[in-house]
N, C-alpha and C positions, 0 to 999 in steps of 0.2 A: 586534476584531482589532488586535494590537500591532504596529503599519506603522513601528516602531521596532527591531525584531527586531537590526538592525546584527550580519548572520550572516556575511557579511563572503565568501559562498560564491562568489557573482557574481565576483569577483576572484581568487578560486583557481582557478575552474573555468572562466570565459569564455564566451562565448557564451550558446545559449538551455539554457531549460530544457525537459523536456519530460516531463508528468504524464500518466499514462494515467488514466481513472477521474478526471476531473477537473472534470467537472461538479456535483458534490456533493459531500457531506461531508468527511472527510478530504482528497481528493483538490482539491478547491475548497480548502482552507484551505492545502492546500502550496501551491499555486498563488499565491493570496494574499500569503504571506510572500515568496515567489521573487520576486513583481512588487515587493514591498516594497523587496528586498534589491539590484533593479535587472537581473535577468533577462529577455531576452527570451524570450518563451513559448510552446510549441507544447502544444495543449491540447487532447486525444484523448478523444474519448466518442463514443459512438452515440446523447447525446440531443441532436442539433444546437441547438434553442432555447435551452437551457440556457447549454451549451457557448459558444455564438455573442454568448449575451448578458454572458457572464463575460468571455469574451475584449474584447469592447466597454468593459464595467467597468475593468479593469485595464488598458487603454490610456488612459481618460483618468485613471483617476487616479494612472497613474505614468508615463506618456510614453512607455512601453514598444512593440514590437510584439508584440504576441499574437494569435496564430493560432489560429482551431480547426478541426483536424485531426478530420471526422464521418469515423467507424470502427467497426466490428461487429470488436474482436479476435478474436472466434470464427471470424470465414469465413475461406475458405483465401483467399491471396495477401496475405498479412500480410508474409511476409520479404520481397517486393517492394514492399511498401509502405514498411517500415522502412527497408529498400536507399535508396529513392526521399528520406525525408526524412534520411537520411544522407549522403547524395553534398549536398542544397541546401543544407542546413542545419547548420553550425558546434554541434555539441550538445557540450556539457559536464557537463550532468547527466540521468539520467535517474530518476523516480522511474514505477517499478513498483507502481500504486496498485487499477487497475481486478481486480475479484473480483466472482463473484456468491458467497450463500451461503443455498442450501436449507437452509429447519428442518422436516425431516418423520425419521420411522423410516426408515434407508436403503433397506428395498425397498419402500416406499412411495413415496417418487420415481423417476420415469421414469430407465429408461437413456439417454434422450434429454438430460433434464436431467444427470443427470450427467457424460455424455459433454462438454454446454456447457461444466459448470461445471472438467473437467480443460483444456478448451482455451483458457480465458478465464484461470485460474489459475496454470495449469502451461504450456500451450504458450504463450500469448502472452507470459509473461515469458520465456523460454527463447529466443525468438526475439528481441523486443528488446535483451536481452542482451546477447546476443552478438553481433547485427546494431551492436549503435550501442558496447557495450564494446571491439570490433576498431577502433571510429573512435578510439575515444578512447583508445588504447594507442600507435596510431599518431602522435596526436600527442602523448601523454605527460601526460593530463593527464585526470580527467575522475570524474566521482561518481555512482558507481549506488546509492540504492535499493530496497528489494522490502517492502513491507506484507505481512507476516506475517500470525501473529495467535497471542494467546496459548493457545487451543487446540492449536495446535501445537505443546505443550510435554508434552502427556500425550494427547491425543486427546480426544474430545467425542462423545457421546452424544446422537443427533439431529442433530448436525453431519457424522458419521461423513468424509464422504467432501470438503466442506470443508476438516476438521481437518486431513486428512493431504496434502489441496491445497497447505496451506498450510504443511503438515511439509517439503515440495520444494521453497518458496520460501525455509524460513529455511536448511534446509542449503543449498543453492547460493548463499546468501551469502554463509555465514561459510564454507565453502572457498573461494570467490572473492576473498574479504577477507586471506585466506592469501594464495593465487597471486598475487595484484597487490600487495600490500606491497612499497615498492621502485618502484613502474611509475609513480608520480602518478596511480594511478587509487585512489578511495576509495570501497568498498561495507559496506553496512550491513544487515542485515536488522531488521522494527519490528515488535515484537509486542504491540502492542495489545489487551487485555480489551473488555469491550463499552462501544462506543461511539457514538455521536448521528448517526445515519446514517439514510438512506433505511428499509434493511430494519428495522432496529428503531422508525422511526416508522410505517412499516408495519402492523407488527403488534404494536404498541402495546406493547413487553413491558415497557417502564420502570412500569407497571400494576402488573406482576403480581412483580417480582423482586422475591428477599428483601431486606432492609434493608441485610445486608450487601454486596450487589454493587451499587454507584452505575455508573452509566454515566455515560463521559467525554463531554468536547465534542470536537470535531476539531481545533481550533484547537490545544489546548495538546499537544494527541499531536502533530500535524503539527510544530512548533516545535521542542519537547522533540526529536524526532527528529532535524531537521535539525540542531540545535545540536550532537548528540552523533555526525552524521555525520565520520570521518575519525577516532575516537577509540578505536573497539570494532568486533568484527564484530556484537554483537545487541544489540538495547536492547529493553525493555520500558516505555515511556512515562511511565504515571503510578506512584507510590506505592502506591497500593491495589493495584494487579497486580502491582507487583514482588513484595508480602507474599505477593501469594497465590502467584506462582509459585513463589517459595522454598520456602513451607510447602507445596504440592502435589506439588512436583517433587524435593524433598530430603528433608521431613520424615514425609512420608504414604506408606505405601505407595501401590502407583498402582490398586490395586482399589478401597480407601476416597474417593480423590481422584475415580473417576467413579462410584460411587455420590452423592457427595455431587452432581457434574455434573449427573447423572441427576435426580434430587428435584427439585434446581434448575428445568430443562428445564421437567420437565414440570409444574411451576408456571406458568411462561410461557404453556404452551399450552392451561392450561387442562382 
């Protein structure tokens, strides 16, 4: 972790920060640099141990307060909760991290799951949003946010419903990214290729993928992102995903681009 990052955001933006999906992977590693950068932290997960023991971490070793905010964004009374740490809480930045992401044939997963994975996706960003973007308008100042992913640039085959989770988060970025230009509020959407996380330690797939798709760490997506937050409405992190995205999304038609997806997959799964 490079606790040298000198991102300089803490000073534009004020106040705390506050990650959803912050216990792990990416969402740990933004947290990280934020505490680095001198942000106080509000740090939202539903896995309390986790959660409880990062926010303890990053208090001693940057002086900070960091809180962790234990949260199920999927149950209802979400806007009153974001209400709640809005009115206490001076937020300047929010970073839109927490996702789940089923890898099965889409009617092969539960409509139960998928139902989760639209309100974990789509409504819980939709509602912090707005809940804590209306704070930070008000007072003129303030950086949203929203973990993509680069599926969402063509769609994904065994991600099906995923993909297009995350097709919601980069568009209402980069129109938000329009609307506020002008306001001191700066939003970002980050679309990340596969990367060092829970669900792919999970299920083991850095095993099984071809040679060509390396998976990232967190750390340098997390960075990469912030650094280029206030510059662009979308970034796509590392190097190897920018190629693919261009060559997928400009130079392939989009039937060949998920056939090749397709093959991919289902290498993974075996």
């Amino acid at each position: 972790m490079d606790d040298e990052a000198n991102l300089g955001l803490q000073a534009r933006y004020g106040g705390y920060a506050l990650v959803t999906g912050a216990a792990r992977g990416i969402g740990r590693a933004f947290a990280s640099y934020l505490a680095a950068d001198g942000f106080d932290l509000l740090l939202v997960d539903r896995e309390a141990g986790e959660c409880e023991e990062l926010a303890e971490t990053l208090r001693g070793q940057h002086g900070i307060d960091a809180r962790a905010l234990i949260c199920d964004l999927s149950e209802q009374g979400l806007e009153e909760r974001a209400r709640g740490w809005a009115n206490e809480f001076d937020i300047g930045l929010l970073i839109n991290n927490a996702a789940i992401s089923p890898l099965d044939p889409f009617l092969e997963i539960s409509l139960e799951t998928h139902l989760a994975t639209l309100d974990i996706n789509c409504r819980a960003v939709l509602v912090m949003t707005h809940v804590l973007g209306k704070a930070m308008v008000a007072r003129g100042r303030g950086g949203i946010v929203i973990v993509s992913s680069a599926s969402a640039l063509s769609g994904s085959p065994y991600f099906c419903h995923y993909a297009a989770t995350k097709g919601y988060g980069l568009n209402l970025a980069c129109g938000l990214w329009a609307e506020l230009r002008g306001s001191g509020i700066d939003v970002l959407a980050v679309c990340p290729g596969m990367t060092d996380t829970k669900p792919v330690q999970d299920r083991e797939l850095d095993k099984d993928l071809p040679f060509y798709v390396p998976i990232s760490s967190p750390e340098p997506v997390a960075l990469s992102s912030l650094r280029h937050l206030g510059k662009q409405p979308s970034f796509v992190p590392t190097f190897f995903d920018r190629m693919s995205a261009g060559l997928m999304s400009k130079l392939m038609p989009r039937s060949l681009t998920l056939s090749i997806m397709k093959r991919s997959i289902e290498r993974m799964r075996g």
